[in-house]
N, C-alpha and C positions, 0 to 999 in steps of 0.2 A: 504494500500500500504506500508506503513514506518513499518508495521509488518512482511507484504510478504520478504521485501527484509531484516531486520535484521534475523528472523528466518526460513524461507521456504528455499531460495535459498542460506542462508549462509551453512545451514545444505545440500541443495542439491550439494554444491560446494565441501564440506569435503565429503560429500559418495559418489559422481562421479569420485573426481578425487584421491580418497584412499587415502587424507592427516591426518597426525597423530596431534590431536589437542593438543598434549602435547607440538607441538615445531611450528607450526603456528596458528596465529592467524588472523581473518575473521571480518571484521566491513564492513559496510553501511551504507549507507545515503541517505536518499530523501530530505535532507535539516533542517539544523535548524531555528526554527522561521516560516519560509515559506517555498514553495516547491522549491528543487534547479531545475533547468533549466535540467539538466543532473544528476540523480541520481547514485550510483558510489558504488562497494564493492573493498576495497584492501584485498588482504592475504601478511600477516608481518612473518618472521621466529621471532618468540620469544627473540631468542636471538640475533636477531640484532637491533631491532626495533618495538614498537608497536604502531605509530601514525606515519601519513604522517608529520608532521611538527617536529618531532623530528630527530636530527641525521644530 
């Protein structure tokens, strides 16, 4: 699962919706340590931001 959603759908999210990975960028989570309750993918534009806790 914690593979599906870093590589599968991250890569199906960039060829579905024809984003350009030079200037967003795609993370997920099923949780660390354990499984999170609600597993979660953000897309960040590059240059504003790369982490939900930054900014």
């Amino acid at each position: 699962m914690k593979n599906h959603v870093r590589n599968v759908i991250e890569k199906m999210i960039i060829e579905e919706a024809d984003l350009d990975e030079n200037r967003f960028f795609i993370v997920g989570s099923v949780g660390q340590g354990q499984w999170a309750e609600i597993p979660w993918i953000s897309i960040f534009i590059k240059d504003i931001i790369t982490t939900a806790t930054m900014g």
